[in-house]
Structure formats: structure tokens, C-alpha cells
C-alpha positions as CSV (number, residue, x, y, z in Angstrom):
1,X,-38.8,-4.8,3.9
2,X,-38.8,-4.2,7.8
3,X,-36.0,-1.8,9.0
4,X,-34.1,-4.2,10.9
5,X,-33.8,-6.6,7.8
6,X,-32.5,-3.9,5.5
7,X,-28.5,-3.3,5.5
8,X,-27.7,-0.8,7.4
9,X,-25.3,2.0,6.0
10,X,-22.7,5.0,7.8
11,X,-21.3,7.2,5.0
12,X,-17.7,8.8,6.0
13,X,-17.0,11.5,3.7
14,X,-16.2,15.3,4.7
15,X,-18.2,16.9,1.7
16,X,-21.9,17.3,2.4
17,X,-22.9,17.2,-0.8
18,X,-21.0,13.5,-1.3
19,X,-22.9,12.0,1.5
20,X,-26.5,14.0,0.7
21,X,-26.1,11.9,-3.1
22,X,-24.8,8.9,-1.5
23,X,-27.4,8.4,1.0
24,X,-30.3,9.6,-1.8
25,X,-28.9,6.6,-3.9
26,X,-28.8,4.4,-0.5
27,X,-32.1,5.0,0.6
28,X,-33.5,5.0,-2.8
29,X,-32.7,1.2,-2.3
30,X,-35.5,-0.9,-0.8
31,X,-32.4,-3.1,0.9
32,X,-30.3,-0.6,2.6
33,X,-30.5,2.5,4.7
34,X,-28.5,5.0,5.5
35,X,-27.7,5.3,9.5
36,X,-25.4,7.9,10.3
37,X,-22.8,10.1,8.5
38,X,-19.4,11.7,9.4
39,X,-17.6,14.1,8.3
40,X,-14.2,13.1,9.6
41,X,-11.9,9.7,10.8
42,X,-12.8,10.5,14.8
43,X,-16.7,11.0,14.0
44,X,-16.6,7.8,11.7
45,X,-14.9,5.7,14.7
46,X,-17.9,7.5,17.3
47,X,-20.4,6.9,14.6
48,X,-19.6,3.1,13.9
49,X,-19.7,2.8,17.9
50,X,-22.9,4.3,18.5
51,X,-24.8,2.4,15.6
52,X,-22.6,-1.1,14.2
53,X,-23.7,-0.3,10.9
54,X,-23.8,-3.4,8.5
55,X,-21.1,-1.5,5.9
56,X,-19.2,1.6,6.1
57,X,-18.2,3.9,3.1
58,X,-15.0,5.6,4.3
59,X,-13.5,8.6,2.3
60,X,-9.9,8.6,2.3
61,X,-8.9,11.7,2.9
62,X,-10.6,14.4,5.3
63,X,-9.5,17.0,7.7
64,X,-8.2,15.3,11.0
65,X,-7.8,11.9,11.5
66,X,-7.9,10.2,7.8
67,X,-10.0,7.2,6.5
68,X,-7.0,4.6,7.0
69,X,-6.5,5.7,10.6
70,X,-9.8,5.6,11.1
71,X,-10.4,2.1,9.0
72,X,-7.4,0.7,11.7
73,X,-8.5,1.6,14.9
74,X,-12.6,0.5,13.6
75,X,-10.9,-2.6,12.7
76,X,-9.3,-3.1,15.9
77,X,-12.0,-2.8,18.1
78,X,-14.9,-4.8,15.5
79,X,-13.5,-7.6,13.8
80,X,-16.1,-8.0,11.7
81,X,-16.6,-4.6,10.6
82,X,-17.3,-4.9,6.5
83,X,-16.1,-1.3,5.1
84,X,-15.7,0.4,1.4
85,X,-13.1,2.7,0.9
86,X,-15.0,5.3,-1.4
87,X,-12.7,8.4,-3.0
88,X,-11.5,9.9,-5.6
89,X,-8.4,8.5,-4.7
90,X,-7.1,5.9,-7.3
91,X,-3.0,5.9,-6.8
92,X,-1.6,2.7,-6.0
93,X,-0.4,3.4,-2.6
94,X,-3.6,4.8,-1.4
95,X,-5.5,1.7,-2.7
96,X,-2.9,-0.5,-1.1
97,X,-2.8,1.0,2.0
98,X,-7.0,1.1,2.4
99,X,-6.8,-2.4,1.8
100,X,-4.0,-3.4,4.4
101,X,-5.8,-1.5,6.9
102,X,-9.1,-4.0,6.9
103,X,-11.3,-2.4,4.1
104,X,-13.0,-5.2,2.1
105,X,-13.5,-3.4,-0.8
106,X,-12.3,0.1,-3.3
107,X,-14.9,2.2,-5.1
108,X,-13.8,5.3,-6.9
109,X,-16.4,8.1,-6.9
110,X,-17.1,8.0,-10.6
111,X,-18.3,4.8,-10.0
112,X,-22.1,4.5,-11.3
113,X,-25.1,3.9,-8.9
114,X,-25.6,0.4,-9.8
115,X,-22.1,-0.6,-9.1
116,X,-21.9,1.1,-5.2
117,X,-24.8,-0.9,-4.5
118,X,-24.0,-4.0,-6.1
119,X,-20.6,-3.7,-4.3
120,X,-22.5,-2.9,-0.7
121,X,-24.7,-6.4,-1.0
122,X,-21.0,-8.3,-2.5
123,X,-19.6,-6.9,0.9
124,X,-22.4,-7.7,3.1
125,X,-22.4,-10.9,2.1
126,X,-18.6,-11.4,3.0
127,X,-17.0,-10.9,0.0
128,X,-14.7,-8.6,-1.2
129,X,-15.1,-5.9,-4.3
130,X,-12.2,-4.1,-5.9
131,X,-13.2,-2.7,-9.2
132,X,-11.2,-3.6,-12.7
133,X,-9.6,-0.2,-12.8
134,X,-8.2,-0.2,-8.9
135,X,-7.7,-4.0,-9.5
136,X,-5.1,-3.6,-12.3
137,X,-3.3,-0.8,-10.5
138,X,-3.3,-3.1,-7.2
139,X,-1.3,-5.6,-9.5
140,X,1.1,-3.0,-10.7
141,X,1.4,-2.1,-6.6
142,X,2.3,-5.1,-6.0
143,X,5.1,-5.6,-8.5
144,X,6.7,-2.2,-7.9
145,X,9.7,-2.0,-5.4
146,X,8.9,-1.1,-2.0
147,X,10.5,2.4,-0.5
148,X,11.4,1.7,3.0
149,X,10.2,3.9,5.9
150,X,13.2,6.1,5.5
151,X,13.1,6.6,2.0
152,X,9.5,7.3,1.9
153,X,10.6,10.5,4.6
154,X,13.4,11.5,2.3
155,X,10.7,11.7,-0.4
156,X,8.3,14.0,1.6
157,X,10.8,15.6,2.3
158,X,12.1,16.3,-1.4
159,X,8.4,17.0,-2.4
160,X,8.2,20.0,0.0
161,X,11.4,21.1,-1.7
162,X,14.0,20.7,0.5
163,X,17.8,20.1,-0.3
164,X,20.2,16.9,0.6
165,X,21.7,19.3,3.4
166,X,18.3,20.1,4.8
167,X,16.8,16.6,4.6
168,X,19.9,15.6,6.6
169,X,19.5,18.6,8.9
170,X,15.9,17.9,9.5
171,X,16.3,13.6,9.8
172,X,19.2,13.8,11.8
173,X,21.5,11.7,9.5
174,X,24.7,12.7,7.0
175,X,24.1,14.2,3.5
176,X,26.1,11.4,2.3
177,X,23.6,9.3,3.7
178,X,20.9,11.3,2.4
179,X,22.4,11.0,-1.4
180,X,22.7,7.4,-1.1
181,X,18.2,7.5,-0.2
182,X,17.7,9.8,-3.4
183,X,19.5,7.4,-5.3
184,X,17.8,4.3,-4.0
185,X,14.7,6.4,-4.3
186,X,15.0,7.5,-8.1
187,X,15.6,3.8,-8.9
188,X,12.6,2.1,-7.3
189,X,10.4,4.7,-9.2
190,X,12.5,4.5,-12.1
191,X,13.4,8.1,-12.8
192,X,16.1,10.3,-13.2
193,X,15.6,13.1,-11.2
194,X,13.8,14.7,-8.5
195,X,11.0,16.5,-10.0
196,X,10.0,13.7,-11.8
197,X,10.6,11.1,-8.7
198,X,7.9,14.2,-7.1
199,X,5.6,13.8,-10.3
200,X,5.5,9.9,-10.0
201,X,4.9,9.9,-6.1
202,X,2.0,12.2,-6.0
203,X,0.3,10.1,-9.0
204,X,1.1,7.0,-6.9
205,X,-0.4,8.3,-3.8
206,X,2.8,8.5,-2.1
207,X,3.1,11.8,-1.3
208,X,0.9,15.0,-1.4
209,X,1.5,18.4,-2.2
């Protein structure tokens, strides 16, 4: 198979190892090569530029600008830009929001050889892949109650261990205000106190420590 007829691959990952195997297993492939790699969201919106790969495998999260950013703004300028959210990644709000932002499909990085290519050619083709285990947890995203914006900055907030008066302080509103968020908070996740609302949005992708 010519060069020009094979599809053409940009890896997006900020661990060198990661994207040496990726790109052994890619190239190994009679029907793909690898193009270009980046190690960050700005490289991987320079990258696609410079060489309109046929599918991009975006990490999620890297140093800089981060793989939804960078999925957006790629997005935005290339409509038809096919690209595979590939991490380690698997809480709900991390798969959610890779999705929303334009990627076509979600790979975990456990996932075996077989399936990341099989899920490349489903993609190419103009399909979409999500596989079983960040399908079901996509459902359970979808039937959870949404935190508004607010809520969701009262919960970084609580995460980095800060106290009704200081969340208040630090948002500008009234602690009575802030009480009435922690509650609203601790019921959409369904627990009963702050460490565990921390535990459940760290698990969910919601927050990070």
C-alpha cells in the first residue's frame, strides 16, 4: 500500500514512551502511519495544521493546554477532523466532556492492540467507537444530576480544602449562600459529607487533586 492511501495518524500524548508504543503498533499496520506526535494541546493544534492527519489520538491530560481544549479549538477550525480521545482517564465527566468537545470516539490505555486499530479504521470510516466499559459509564453520566457552573467551583474549591467562609471569600458571594451549594452539591452526588462528596468527584473526573 502506497503512502498516500494509508491512514494517516498524529499521536497527542505527553509521555514518550506512550507515543514510541503507539506509533510501533501504528506503523506495524500495513494501513496506517504515524505522521507527527505532540507532546502537549498547543503542539497537537500546530501539529494537526501542519499535516491534516486522517485521525488524531489525543491524551487527555498534559501539561499546558489539555486534550479537550485542544480537541475544541481543532474542532473549530476542521470540521471534519476524526479524533480518539486515548487516556487512562475513565471517569464519567472526563469521557463526557471528550465527547462534547468533537472526539468521535474513547479508548482507555489498557485497551489491546487489536482494538486501537480496529477503532482507528471504525473512525476513519465515519463512525464513532466508544468501548463497553466507557459506554456503560457514559449511560450512568447521563442519568446523574448535573452540578451547575457554580457548584462545580464550590467543589474545587472544597477539594483543595477550603472552608464555607473561604469559598465565600474567594467567590465573592455569602456563606449562607455557599451552605446552600454544599448542600445542593452533596445531593446530586448523593453523599453525606464533604470528604466523601471529594472522593466521588475525583473518581468521576470532576475534580483533581
Amino acid at each position: 500500500m502506497s503512502q498516500s492511501t494509508k491512514i494517516r495518524v498524529l499521536i497527542v500524548d505527553d509521555h514518550s514512551l506512550v507515543t514510541e508504543g503507539l506509533a510501533n503498533i501504528i506503523n506495524y499496520d500495513p494501513e496506517m502511519t504515524v505522521v507527527a506526535q505532540a507532546e502537549n494541546g498547543q503542539q497537537a493544534i500546530d501539529r494537526y495544521r501542519e499535516h491534516q492527519p486522517d485521525i488524531t489520538l489525543m491524551d487527555l491530560r498534559m501539561p499546558g493546554m489539555g486534550g479537550v481544549e485542544a480537541i475544541t479549538a481543532i474542532r473549530a477550525e476542521f470540521k471534519s477532523a476524526r479524533i480518539i480521545v486515548l487516556t487512562t482517564y475513565d471517569g464519567d465527566e472526563d469521557i463526557y466532556r471528550g465527547l462534547q468537545a468533537g472526539a468521535q470516539g474513547y479508548l482507555l490505555k489498557d485497551a489491546k492492540p487489536n482494538e486501537l486499530l480496529n477503532a482507528i479504521r471504525i473512525i476513519h470510516s465515519g463512525q464513532q467507537y466508544v468501548s463497553s466499559a466507557v459506554a456503560s459509564k457514559l449511560v450512568k453520566r447521563m442519568n446523574n444530576p448535573i452540578l451547575s457552573e457554580r457548584e462545580l467551583e464550590v467543589l474545587r474549591l472544597i477539594a483543595q480544602g477550603l472552608s464555607n467562609q473561604d469559598i465565600g471569600t474567594d467567590l465573592n458571594i455569602g456563606e449562607s449562600t455557599v451552605k446552600s451549594h454544599v448542600t445542593h452539591i452533596l445531593n446530586k452526588l448523593g453523599v453525606s459529607d464533604r470528604t466523601q462528596a471529594v472522593i466521588v468527584a475525583v473518581k468521576r473526573g470532576l475534580v483533581s487533586l
